[in-house]
C-alpha positions as CSV (number, residue, x, y, z in Angstrom):
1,X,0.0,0.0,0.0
2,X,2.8,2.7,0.9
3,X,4.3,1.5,-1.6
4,X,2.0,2.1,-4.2
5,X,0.8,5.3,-3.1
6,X,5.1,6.0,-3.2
7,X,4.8,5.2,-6.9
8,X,1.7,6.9,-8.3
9,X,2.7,10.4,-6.2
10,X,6.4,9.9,-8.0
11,X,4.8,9.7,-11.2
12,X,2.0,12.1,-10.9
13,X,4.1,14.8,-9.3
14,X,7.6,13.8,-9.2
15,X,10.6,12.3,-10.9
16,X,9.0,9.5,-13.1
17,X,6.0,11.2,-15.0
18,X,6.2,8.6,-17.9
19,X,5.6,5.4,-15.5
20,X,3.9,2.9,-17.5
21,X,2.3,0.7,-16.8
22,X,1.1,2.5,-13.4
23,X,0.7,0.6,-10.4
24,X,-3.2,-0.3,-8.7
25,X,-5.0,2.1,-6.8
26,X,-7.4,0.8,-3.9
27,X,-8.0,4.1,-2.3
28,X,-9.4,7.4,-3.6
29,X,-6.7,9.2,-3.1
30,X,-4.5,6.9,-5.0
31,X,-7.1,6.7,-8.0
32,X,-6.8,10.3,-8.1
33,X,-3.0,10.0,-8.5
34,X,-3.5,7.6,-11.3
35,X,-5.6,9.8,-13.0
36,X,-3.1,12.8,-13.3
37,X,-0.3,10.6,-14.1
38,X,-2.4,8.6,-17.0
39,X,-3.4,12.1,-17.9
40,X,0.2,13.4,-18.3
41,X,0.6,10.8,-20.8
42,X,-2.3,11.7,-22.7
43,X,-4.0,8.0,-21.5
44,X,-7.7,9.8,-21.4
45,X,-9.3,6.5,-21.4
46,X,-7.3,5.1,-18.0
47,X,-7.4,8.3,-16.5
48,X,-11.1,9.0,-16.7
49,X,-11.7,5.7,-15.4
50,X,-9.8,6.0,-12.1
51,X,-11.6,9.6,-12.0
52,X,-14.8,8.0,-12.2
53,X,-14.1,5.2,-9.1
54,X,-13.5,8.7,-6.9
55,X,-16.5,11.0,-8.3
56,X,-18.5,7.6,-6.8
57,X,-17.1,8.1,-3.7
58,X,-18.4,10.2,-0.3
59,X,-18.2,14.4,-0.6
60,X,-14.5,14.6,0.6
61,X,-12.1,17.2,-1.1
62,X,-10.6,14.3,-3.1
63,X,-14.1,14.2,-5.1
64,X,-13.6,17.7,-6.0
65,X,-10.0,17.6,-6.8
66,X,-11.4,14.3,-9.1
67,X,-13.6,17.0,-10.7
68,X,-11.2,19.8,-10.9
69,X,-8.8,17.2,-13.0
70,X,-11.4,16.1,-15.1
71,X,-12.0,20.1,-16.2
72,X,-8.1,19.9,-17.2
73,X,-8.6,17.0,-19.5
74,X,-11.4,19.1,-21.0
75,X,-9.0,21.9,-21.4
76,X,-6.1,19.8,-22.6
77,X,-8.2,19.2,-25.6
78,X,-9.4,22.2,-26.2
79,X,-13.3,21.9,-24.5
80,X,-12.5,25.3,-22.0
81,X,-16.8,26.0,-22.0
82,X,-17.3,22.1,-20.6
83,X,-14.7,22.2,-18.4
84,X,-16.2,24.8,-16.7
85,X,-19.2,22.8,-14.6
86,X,-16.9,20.4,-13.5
87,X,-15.1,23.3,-12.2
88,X,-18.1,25.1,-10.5
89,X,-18.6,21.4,-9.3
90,X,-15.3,21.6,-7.8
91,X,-15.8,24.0,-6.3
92,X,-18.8,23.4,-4.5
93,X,-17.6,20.2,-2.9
94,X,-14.3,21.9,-2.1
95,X,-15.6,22.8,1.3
96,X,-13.1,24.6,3.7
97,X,-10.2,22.2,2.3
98,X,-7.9,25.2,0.7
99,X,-6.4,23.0,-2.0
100,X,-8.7,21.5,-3.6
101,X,-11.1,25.0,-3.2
102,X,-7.9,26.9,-4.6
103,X,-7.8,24.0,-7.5
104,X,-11.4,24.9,-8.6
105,X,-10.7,28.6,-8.2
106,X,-7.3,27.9,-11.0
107,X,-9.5,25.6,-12.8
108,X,-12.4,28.5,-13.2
109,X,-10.0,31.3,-14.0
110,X,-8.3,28.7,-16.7
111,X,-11.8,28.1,-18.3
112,X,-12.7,31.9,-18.4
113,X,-9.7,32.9,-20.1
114,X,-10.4,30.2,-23.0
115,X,-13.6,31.5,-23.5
116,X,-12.7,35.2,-23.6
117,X,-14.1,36.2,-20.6
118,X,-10.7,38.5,-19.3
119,X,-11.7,39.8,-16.0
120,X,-13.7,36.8,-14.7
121,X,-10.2,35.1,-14.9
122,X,-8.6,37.5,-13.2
123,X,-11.4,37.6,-10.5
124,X,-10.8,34.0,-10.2
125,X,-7.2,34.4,-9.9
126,X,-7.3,36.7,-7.1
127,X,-9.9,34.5,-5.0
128,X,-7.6,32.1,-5.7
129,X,-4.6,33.8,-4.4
130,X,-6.2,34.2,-1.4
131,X,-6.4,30.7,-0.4
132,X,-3.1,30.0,-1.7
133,X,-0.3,31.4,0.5
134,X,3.3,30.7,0.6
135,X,2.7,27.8,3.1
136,X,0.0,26.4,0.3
137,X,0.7,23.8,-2.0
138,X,3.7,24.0,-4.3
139,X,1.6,22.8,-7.2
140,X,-0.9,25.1,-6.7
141,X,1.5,27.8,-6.6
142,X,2.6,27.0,-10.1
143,X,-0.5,26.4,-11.2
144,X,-1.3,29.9,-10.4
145,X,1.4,31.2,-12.4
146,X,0.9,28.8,-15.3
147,X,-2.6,30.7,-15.8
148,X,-1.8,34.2,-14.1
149,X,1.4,34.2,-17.3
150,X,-1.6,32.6,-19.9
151,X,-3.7,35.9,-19.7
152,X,-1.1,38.2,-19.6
153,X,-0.3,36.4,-23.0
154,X,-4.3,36.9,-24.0
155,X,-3.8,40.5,-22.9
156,X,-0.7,41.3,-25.1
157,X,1.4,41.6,-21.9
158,X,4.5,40.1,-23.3
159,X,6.7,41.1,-20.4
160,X,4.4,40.5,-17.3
161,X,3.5,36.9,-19.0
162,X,7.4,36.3,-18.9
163,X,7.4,37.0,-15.2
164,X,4.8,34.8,-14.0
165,X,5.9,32.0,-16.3
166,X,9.6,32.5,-14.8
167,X,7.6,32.2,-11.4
168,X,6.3,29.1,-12.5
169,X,9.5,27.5,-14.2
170,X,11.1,28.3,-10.3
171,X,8.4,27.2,-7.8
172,X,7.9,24.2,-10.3
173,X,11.5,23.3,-9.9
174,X,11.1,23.8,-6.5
175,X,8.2,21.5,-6.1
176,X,10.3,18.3,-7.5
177,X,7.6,17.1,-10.2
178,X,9.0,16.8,-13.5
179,X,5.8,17.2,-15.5
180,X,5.1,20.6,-13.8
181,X,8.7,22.0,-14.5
182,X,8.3,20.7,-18.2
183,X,4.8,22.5,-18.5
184,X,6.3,25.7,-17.5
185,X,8.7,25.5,-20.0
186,X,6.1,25.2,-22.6
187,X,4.3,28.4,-20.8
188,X,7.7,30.0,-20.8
189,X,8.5,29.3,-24.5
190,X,4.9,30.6,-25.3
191,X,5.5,33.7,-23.1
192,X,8.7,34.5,-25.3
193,X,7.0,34.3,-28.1
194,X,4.3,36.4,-27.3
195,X,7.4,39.2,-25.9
196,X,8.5,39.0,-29.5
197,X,12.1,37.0,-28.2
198,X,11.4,34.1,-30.9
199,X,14.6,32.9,-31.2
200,X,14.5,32.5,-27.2
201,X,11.2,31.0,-28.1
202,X,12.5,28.4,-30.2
203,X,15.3,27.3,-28.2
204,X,13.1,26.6,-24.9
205,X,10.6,24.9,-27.3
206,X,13.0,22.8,-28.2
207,X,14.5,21.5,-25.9
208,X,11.8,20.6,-24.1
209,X,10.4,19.0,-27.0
210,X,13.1,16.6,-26.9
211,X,12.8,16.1,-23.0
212,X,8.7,15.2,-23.6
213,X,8.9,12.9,-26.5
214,X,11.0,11.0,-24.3
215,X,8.9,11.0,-21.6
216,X,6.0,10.1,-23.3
217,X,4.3,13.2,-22.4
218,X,2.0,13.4,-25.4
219,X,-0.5,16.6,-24.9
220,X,3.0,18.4,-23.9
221,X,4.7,17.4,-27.2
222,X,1.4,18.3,-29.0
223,X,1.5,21.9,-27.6
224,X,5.4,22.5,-28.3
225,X,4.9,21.2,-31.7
226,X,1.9,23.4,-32.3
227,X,3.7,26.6,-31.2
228,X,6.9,25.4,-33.6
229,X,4.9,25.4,-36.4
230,X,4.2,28.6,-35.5
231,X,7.8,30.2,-35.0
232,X,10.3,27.7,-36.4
233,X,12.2,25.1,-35.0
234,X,16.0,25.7,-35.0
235,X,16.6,22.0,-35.3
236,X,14.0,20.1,-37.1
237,X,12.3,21.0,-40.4
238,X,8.8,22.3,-41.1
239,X,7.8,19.0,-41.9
240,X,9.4,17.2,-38.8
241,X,7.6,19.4,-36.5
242,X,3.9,18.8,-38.3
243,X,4.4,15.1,-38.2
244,X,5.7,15.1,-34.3
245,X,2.6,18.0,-33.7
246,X,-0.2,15.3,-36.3
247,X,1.8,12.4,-34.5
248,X,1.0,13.6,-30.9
249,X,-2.8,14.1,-32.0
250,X,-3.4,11.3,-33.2
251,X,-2.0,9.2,-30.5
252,X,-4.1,11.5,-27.6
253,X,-7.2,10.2,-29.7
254,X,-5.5,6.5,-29.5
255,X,-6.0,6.5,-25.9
256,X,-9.0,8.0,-25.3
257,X,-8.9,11.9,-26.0
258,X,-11.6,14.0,-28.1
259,X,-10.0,17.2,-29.7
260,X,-12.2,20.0,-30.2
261,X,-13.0,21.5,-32.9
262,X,-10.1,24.1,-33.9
């Protein structure tokens, strides 16, 4: 039992993000784990599965962290206006528990930004912010940044997006979990691009292409690809990058992943 719950927090928030195959869960708690770990892989299938064995269970704030994750999946594939009641959801069975209540908060600002709607993610951002302190979770606190440095980019606010998405790329670090750093590069390399430094852009994008594809971290390889074929790679071609951005697609809908319409 330790030892599985060892495992699945390693590979959901640690050192080993592209564990596969994951070990069993018999708790909530560790079914929640599996779920962001398959879901880091781009397993939508597995992961929704071990989501739906918590959503069963009693009102505790693992129930509304299940939901908040399940709004991510939503977002990962492009579905920001359905993610959004299984954030509200969130954040009604949140209760006094301050992380999953500052998950739905993230979640919520994260959805209103996709759909255009500017200052209701800001709103969000600062309720957030109140329930997240420096003693709060360290994923949290990246989280944070991750979408505080995403509508600064939907702003036009090259430089303050560059400052949260450094903020990220540190407390991520900080926080140990390998997938987190890796996703704050992508928000980083996106945040350069939108400051108008595209051959920093590039080179971030890059390498952290190389470090995903390894890992097996498919909706991460499918978002560095799609913002290379925006800019340019400095070390694959045009056609390299569409296959490794169609490649990454097409295995997200392998295992379980609906895109949205784009």
């Amino acid at each position: 039992m330790i030892t599985s719950t060892a495992e699945l927090t390693n590979a959901a928030f640690g050192d080993d993000p592209g564990c596969w195959p994951l070990p069993a869960a018999t708790t909530p708690y560790e079914h929640w784990l599996r779920a962001v770990a398959a879901g880091g892989q781009g397993r939508y299938s597995s992961a929704l599965a071990d989501l739906a064995a918590v959503r069963r269970g009693p009102g505790d704030p693992v129930v509304s962290l299940a939901h908040s994750t399940r709004a991510s999946f939503l977002r990962q594939l492009g579905w920001h206006d359905r993610a959004r009641a299984f954030d509200g959801r969130a954040s009604a069975l949140a209760g006094p528990d301050r992380e999953a209540g500052g998950d739905a908060l993230i979640g919520l600002a994260a959805d209103a930004l996709g759909t255009g709607r500017f200052a209701a993610s800001e709103r969000a951002l600062h309720r957030a912010a109140d329930l997240i302190d420096e003693r709060g979770p360290a994923r949290l606190r990246v989280r944070i940044a991750w979408v505080s440095a995403e509508l600064a980019m939907a702003r036009g606010h090259g430089a303050a997006a560059m400052d949260h998405a450094e903020t990220a790329r540190i407390a991520a670090v900080a926080f140990g979990s390998v997938r987190h750093t890796l996703k704050s590069e992508v928000v980083l390399a996106a945040a350069l691009c939108c400051a108008g430094d595209l051959d920093g852009s590039r080179q971030v994008a890059d390498t952290a292409l190389d470090d995903t594809q390894r890992l097996g971290m498919m909706p991460l390889v499918w978002a560095l690809a799609s913002l290379l074929a925006g800019v340019g790679s400095a070390t694959r071609s045009d056609v390299e990058v569409t296959a490794i951005r169609d490649g990454a697609a097409d295995t997200v809908r392998s295992r379980g992943g609906v895109w949205a319409a784009r």
